[in-house]
N, C-alpha and C positions, 0 to 999 in steps of 0.2 A: 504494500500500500504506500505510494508515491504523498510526502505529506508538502504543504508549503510550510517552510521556515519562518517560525516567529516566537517571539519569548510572550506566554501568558501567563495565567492564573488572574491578574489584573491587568499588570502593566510591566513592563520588563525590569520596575524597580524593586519589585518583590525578591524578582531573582537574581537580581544584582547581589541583593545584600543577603541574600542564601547562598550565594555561590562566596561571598566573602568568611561567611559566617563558618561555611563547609570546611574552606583550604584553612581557617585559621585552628579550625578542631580537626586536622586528617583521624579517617579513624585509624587503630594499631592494627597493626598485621594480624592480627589474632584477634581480631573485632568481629563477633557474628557476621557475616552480610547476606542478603537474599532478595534474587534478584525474579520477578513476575513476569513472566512471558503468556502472552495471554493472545492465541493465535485466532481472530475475530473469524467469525464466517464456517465456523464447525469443521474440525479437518476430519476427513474420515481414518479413525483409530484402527480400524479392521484392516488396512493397508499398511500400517504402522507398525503396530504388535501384532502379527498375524498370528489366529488360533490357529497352526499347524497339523493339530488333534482334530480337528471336524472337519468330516466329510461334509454337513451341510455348509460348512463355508464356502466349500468349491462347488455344488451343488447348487448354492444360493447366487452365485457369481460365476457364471461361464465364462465371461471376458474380462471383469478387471481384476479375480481373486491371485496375489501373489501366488507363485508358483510353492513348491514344498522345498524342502529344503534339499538339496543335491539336483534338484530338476535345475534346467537354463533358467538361468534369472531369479533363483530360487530363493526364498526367505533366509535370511541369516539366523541358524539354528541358535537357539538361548536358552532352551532346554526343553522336556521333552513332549510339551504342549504350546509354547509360544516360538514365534520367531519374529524378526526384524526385519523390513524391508532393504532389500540390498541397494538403495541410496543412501545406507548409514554406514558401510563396511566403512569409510575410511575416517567417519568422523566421531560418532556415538557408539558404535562399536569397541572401539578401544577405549573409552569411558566403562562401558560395562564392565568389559573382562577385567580392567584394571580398577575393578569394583566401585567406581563413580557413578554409577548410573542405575538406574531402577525404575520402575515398571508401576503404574496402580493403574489397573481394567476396572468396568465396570463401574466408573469413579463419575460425578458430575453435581449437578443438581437435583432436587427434587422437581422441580420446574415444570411444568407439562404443557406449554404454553408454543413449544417448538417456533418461538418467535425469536429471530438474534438480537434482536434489539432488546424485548422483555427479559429475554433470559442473560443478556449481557447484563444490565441491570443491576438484575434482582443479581447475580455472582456478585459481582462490585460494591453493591450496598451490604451483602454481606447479614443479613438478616431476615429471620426466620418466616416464611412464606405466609402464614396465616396469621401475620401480625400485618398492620398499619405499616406501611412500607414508607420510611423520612428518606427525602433526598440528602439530607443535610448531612450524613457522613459516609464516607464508603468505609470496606475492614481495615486497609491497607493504611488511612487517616488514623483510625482509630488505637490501632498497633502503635504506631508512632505516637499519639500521645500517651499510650501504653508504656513506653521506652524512653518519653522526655528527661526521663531524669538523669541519665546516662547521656555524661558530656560528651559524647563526638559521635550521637547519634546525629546524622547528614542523609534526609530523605531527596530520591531524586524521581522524576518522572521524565524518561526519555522519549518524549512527544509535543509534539505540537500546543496542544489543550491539554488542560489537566485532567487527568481520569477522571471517570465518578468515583473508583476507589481511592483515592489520594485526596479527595475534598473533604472539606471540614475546618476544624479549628486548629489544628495544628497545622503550621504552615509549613508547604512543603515547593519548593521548585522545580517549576520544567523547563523542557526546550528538549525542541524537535535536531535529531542528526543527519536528515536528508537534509538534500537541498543547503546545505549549511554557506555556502557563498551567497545567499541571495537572504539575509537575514531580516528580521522586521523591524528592526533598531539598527539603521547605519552608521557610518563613524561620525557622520555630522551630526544625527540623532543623538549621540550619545557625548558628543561636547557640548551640544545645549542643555541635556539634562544635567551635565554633572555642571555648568556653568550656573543654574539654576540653584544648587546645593552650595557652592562656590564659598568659605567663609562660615557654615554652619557645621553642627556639632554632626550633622551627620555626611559632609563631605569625605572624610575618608573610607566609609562603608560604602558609599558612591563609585568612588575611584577606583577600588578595589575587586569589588563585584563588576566592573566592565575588562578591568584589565584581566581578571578570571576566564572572563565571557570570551573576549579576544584572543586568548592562546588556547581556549578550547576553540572554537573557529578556526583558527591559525593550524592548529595541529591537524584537524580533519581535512583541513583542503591542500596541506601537504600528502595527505594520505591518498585522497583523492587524487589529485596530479598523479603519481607515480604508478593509480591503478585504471587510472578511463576516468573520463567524466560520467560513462553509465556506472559507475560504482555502488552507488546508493540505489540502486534498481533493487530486484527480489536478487540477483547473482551477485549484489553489492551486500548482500545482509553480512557477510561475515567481515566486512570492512567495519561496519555499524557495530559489528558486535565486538571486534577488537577495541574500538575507542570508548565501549561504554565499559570493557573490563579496567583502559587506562583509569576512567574517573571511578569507576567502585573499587578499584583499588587503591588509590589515592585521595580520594573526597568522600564517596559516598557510599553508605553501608545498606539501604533500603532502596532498590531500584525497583521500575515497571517499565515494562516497553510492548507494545503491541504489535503485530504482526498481521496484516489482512491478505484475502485472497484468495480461503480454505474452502466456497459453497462452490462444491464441484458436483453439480447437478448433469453437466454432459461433458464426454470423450474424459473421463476423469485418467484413464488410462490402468496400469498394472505395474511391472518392476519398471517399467518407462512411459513415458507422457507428461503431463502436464501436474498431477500431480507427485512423479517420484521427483521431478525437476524443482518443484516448492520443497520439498522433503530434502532434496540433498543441498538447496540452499542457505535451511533453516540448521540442518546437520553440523555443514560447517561453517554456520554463523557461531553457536554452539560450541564446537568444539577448538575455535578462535577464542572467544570469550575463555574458556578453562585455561588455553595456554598463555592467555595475554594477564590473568588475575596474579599466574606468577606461584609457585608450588604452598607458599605458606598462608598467602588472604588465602589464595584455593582451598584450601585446609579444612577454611574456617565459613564456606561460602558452599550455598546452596540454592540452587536456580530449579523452579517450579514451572512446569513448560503447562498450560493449561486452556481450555477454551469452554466455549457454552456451553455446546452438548455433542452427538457424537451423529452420526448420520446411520441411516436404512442398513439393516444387515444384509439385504438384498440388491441387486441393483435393478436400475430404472430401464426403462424402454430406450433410455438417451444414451445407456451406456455410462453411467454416474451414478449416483447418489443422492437423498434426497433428507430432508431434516431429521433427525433422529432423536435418542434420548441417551444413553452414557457412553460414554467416553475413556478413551487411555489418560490418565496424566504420566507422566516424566518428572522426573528427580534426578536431579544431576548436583555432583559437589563430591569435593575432596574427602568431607568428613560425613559423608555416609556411613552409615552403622556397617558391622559385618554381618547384623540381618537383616538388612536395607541393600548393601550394594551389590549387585552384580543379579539381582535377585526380580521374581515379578512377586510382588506383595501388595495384600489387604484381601479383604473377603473377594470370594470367588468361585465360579460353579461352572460345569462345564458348556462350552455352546454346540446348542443343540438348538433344532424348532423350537423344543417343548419349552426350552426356557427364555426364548425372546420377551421380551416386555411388551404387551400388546400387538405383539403375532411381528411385530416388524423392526426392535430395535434391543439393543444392549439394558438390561436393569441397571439402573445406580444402586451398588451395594455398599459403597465406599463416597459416603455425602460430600463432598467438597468440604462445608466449614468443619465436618469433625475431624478429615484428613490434615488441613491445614493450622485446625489447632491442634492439632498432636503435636506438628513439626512446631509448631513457634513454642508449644508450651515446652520443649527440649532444645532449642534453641538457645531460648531467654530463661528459662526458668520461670516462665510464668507462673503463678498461681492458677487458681480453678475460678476466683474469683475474678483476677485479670482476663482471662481467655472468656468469659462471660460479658469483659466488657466489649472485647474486637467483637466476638460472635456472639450476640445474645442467644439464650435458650439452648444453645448447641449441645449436642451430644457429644464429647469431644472421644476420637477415636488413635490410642496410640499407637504405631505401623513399627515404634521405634526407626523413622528415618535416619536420627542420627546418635 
């Protein structure tokens, strides 16, 4: 998803002085961090984690079901019911074996609205379906004032607009990495504002916060230059994801960044097409980020690959797929557990017809807020109390990720 470049949340002075605020508390190398990848538009998980074990899968998909494992183009074996689409051999693949990586099926919303927009949402806000639904905080907002008290916590949103998870009262700054030479604050923009601050108590948070802003620009479009100016395209992801490992290893310990492009309703494809071509770009976007964070943040650092919901266990007339209901998440990070890593974990049943979720899609058996408050309440140490405040009412579910 192609975004245009500008600094919001209000106005680009918010994140001046979060971006000053950030570089003067770097967090330590050994600073939890966790980064939301949140890939818009439903990717279809059945191409992903391929059930290897069910014949109805190939039975339900005569043209796009990954091949088995040892066939041409075959799923990358992972043990001896799941496999991996072989657009990840050379990127997530070697995460797994070397026990960084991990699997939760079945995993999503309760949501049944199969709307992206409603079910993006309702994820983001982060609270429990049959309640009064407030725009006014997302979980990811909430977490963060959760953790304010810990001096060199630095939330960042790598996009355009601020997510609906990242809003609220804690204040958190974004800015978009495409497009990064074409910014919404130019250099002349930004000698009138700080000309404006010029003399007062808060002209140094001013100065400081643009000179931030400028060497992160500066750094991207040298990176840019030496790779194409299509860089930042979907074959550009893994440029995007190198320069967000330099600033969450260096600035910031709370990332999001969104990913569009995933509602593959026609020619979706198999081990090749249009979707393994998203899939190998996302891969090693991915597995740039692990090597850019550097072996010790890595350590201490754990990225949550996630989306709405999960699409049709069968395919369409179009040759695609069509809205569905649960979903694969991904777990990635240095300090995966040794009964997390390398591993497919959280409840699970085998696929078959008989256990689709209304005759046409994957069950959530692994609810999204209980998944992710397992991880943060082992992360942080949260209490039951705290994790009640990110996710009201939750059931919270430990997978032991880390």
């Amino acid at each position: 998803m192609q975004r245009r470049h500008f600094l919001s949340a209000a106005a680009s002075l918010p994140l001046a002085f979060s971006l000053a605020r950030a570089r003067a508390a770097a967090p330590r190398s050994d600073t939890p961090r966790f980064l939301l990848v949140f890939l818009r538009g439903a990717y279809d998980s059945n191409s992903l984690l391929v059930p290897t074990h069910s014949d109805f899968y190939y039975e339900a998909r005569p043209t796009i079901a990954i091949p088995r494992p040892g066939e041409a183009n075959g799923a990358l074996p992972l043990d001896a019911r799941w496999g991996l689409h072989p657009a990840m051999e050379g990127s997530v693949l070697p995460l797994w074996q070397s026990r960084q990586a991990c699997f939760v099926p079945f995993a999503g919303s309760d949501d049944l609205s199969r709307s992206h927009f409603e079910t993006q949402d309702s994820i983001e806000l982060g609270q429990p379906l049959d309640a009064h639904q407030s725009f006014r905080t997302g979980f990811m907002n909430r977490l963060a004032q959760t953790l304010q008290g810990r001096s060199d916590l630095a939330p960042m949103a790598f996009t355009a607009q601020l997510p609906l998870c990242m809003r609220g009262p804690a204040r958190i700054a974004n800015t978009a990495l495409a497009n990064v030479g074409k910014g919404g604050v130019d250099a002349n923009r930004s000698r009138a504002i700080a000309a404006m601050y010029a003399g007062t108590a808060l002209a140094p948070a001013v100065n400081e916060g643009f000179a931030v802003r400028e060497a992160v620009l500066r750094g991207m479009q040298e990176e840019m230059d030496k790779a194409g100016r299509d860089a930042i395209s979907a074959k550009g992801f893994s440029l995007v994801a190198q320069r967000m490992a330099t600033l969450m290893r260096d600035q910031f310990d709370l990332g999001f960044v969104d990913v569009g492009g995933w509602d593959t309703h026609v020619n979706q494809g198999n081990a090749s097409g249009n979707l393994a071509n998203r899939l190998d770009d996302l891969g090693r976007g991915l597995a740039a980020f692990a090597q850019e964070m550097g072996p010790e943040p890595w350590r201490h650092t754990v990225v949550a690959v996630i989306s709405e919901f999960g699409r049709t266990f069968r395919e369409n007339g179009n040759k695609g797929t069509d809205h569905g209901h649960g979903t694969a998440y991904w777990m990635l990070g240095g300090g995966l557990s040794a009964q997390a890593g390398g591993r497919i974990v959280g409840e699970q049943m085998d696929v078959s017809e008989a256990h689709l979720f209304q005759n046409r899609d994957y069950p959530v058996l692994n609810e999204y807020r209980s998944v992710l408050g397992g991880l943060f309440a082992r992360m942080y140490g949260l209490s039951p109390a705290q994790l009640q405040q990110v996710f009201p009412q939750a059931q919270v579910k430990d997978l032991r990720l880390v």
